[in-house]
matplotlib code that plots the C-alpha trace (Angstrom):
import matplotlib.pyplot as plt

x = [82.2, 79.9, 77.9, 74.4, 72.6, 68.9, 66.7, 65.7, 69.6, 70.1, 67.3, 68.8, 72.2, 72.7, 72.1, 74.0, 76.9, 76.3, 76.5, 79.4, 81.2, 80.6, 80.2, 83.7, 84.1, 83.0, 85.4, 82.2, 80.5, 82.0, 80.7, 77.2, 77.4, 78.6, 76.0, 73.6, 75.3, 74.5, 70.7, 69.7, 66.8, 64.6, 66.8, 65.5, 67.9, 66.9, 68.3, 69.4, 69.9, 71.5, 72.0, 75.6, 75.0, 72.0, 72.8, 75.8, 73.5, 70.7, 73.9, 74.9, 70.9, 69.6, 65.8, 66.6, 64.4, 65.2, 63.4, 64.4, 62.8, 64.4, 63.4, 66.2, 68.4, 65.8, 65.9, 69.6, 69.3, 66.6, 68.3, 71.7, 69.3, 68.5, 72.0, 73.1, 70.7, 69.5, 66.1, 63.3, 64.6, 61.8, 62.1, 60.0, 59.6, 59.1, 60.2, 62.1, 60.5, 57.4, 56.9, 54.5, 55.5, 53.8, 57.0, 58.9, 63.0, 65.6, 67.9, 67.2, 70.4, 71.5, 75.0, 76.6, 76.5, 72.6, 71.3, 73.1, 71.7, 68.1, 67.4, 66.2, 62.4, 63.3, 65.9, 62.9, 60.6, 62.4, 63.2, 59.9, 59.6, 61.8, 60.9, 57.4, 59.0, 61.6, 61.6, 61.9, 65.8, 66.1, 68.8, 69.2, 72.5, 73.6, 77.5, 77.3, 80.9, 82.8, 81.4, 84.9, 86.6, 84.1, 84.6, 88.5, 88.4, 88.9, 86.0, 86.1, 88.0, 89.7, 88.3, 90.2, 89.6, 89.0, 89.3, 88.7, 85.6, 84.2, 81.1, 78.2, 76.7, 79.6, 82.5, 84.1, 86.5, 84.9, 86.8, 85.4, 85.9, 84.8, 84.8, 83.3, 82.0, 81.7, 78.8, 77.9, 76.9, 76.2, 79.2, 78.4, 80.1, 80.0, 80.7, 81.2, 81.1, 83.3, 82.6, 85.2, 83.9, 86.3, 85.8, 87.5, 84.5, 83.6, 79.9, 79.8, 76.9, 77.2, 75.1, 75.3, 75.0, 74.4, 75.5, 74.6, 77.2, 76.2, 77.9, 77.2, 74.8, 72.4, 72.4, 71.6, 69.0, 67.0, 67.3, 65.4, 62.9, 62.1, 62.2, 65.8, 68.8, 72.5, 74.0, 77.4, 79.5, 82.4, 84.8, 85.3, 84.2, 86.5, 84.7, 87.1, 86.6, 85.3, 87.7, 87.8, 89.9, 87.9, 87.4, 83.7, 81.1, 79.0, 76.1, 74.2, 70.7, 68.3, 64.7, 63.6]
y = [275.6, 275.4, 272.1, 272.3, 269.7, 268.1, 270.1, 266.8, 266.1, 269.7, 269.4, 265.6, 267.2, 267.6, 263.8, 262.7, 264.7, 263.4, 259.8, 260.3, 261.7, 259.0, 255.4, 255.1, 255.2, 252.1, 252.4, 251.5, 248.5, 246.0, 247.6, 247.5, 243.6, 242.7, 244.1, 242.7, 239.7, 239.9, 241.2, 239.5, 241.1, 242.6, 245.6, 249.1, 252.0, 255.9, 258.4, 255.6, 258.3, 256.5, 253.0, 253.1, 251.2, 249.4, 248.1, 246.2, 244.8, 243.3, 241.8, 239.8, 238.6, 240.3, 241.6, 245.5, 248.0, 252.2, 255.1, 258.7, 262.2, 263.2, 261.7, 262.9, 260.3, 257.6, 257.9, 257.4, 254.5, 252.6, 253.3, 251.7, 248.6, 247.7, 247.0, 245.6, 244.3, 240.3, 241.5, 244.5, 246.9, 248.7, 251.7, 254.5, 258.4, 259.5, 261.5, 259.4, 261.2, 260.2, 257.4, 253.8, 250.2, 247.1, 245.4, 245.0, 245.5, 243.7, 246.2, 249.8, 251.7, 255.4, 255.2, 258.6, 261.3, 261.9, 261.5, 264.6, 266.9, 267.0, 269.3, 267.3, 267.6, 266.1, 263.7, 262.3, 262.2, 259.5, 257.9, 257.6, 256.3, 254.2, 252.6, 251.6, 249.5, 247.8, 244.1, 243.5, 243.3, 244.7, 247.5, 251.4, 252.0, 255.4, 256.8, 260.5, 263.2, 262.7, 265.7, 265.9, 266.1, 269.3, 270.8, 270.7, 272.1, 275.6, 278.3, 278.0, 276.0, 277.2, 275.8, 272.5, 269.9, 266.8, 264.8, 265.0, 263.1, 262.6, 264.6, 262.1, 263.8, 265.6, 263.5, 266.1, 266.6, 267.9, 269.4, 268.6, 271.4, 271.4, 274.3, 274.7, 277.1, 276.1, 278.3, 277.3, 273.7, 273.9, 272.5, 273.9, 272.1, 272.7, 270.8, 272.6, 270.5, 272.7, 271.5, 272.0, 272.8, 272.5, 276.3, 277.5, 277.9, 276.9, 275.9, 274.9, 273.4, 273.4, 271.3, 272.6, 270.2, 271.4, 269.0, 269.3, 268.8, 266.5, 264.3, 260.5, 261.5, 263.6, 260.7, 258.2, 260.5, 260.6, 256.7, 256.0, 258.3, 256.2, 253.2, 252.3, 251.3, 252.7, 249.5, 250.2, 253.1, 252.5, 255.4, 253.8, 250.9, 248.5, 248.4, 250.1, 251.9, 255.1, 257.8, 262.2, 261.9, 259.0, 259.9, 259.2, 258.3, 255.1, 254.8, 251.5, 251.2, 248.3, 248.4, 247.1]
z = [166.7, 169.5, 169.8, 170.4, 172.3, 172.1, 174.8, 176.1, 177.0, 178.0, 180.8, 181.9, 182.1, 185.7, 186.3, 183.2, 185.0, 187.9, 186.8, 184.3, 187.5, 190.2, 188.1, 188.5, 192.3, 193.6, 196.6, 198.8, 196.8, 198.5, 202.1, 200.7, 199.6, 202.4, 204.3, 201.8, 202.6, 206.2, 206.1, 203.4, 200.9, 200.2, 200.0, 199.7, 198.6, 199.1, 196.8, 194.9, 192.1, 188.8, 189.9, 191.0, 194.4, 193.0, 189.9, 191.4, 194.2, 191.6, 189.3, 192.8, 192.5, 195.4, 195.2, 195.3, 195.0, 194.3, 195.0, 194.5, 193.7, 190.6, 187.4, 185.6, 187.6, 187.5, 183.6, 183.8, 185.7, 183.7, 180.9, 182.4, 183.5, 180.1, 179.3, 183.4, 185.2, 185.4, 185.8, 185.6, 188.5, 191.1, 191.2, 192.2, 192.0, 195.5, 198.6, 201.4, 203.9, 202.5, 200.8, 201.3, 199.5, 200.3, 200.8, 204.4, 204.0, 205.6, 204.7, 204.2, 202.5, 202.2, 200.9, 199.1, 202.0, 201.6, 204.9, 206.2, 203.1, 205.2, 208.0, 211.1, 210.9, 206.9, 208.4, 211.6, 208.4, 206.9, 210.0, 210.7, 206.8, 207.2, 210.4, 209.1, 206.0, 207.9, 209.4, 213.1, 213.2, 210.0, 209.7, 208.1, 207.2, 206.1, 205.0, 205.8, 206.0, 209.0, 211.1, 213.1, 210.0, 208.6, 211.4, 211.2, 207.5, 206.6, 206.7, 202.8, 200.1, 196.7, 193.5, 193.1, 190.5, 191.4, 187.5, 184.1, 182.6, 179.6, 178.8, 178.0, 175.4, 173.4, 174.3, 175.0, 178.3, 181.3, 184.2, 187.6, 190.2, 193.5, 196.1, 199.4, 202.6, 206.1, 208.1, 211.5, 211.2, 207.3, 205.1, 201.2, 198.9, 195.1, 191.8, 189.1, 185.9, 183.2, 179.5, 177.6, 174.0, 170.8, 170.5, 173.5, 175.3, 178.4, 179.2, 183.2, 185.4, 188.9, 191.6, 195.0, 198.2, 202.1, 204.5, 208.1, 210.3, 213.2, 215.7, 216.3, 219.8, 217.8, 215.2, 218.1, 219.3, 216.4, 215.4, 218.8, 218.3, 215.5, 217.0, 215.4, 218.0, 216.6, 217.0, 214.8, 213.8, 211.5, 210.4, 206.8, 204.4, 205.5, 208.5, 210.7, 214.1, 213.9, 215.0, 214.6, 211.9, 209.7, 206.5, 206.7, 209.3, 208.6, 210.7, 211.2, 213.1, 214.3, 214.2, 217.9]

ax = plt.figure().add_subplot(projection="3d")
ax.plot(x, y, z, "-o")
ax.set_aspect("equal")
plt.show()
């Protein structure tokens, strides 16, 4: 028997997936609190998607605020903040490359590899965003792939699944799969989300990311065209030195 889902979850789907995928790695929280720790708030978060970084920063009573462009994921989130949060969340719909709040940030966050998703006129947009709402002395911090490590990858990756979650509609198991191509400078990774129905069937969604692949010089680069110093680099969340074969690439800027 095949189970048919409300059009209204059917169209949210991609960011119900999404969330039902990554709420249970929190392997970076404590790297965000600490630097909430340091900075101090207000605290802004782009593509802060379904409040997985967020929500753990307004439970430790910091004044957060969220923005992201799809609705779907903002839903999610104020949905989860009904249940979570110590107090009404802000968060808006809007693009990071573009966006204007009345508010300067001590700390500006982009956890969850987004940064390197943009092209570099998208990625000087938000610089420049970014730069405007920030405090003298008040720092960007973004965790992007390690670039060294992309590059060391094969030209293209077998389907391999990554866990088994539970769907959040159904209940029902859902395979995670992920697969990628490396072109040029473009890494292509995909999730595919396989729904596994009581029938035998299988229903699958797939979101596709591009990352850029770019090295910390470009990175510095564009943070002073912006007006932003690169004043860290850290290969990982414990906050250790960055090296070519660091699983990830954590990039901290100062506004001048």
């Amino acid at each position: 028997m095949t189970i048919k889902m409300d059009p209204e979850d059917t169209a949210k789907l991609p960011s119900l997936l999404y969330n039902a995928h990554h709420q249970g790695h929190l392997e970076d929280i404590p790297f965000w609190l600490e630097m909430a720790a340091r900075q101090g708030d207000p605290i802004l978060e782009l593509g802060c998607g379904t409040g997985r970084t967020l929500i753990p920063l307004d439970l430790e009573g910091y004044q957060v605020y969220g923005l992201d462009i799809d609705f779907g994921m903002l839903e999610t989130l104020i949905s989860k903040q009904l249940s979570n949060s110590i107090r009404p969340l802000k968060v808006f719909q809007a693009d990071a490359s573009a966006f204007r709040l009345a508010v300067e940030f001590s700390l500006v966050l982009m956890p969850c590899n987004i940064f390197s998703s943009f092209s570099e006129e998208k990625r000087q947009a938000i610089l420049k965003s970014v730069s405007a709402h920030l405090s003298v002395g008040g720092r960007f911090v973004v965790s992007v792939p390690n670039p060294s490590l992309l590059e060391s990858l094969p030209t293209c990756g077998e389907n391999e699944m990554e866990e088994v979650i539970q769907h959040p509609v159904t209940g029902n198991p859902v395979q995670v799969i992920n697969s990628w191509e490396r072109s040029g400078q473009v890494f292509k990774l995909n999730w595919h989300y396989d729904h596994l129905l009581p029938d035998g069937i299988v229903d699958r969604v797939t979101i596709k990311i591009n990352h850029q692949i770019i090295h910390v010089d470009v990175y510095r680069d564009e943070f002073l065209r912006a007006g932003m110093l690169l004043s860290n680099v850290y290969g990982d969340f414990d906050f250790s030195e960055y090296r070519p074969d660091s699983t990830n690439l954590i990039l901290i800027a100062t506004k001048n």
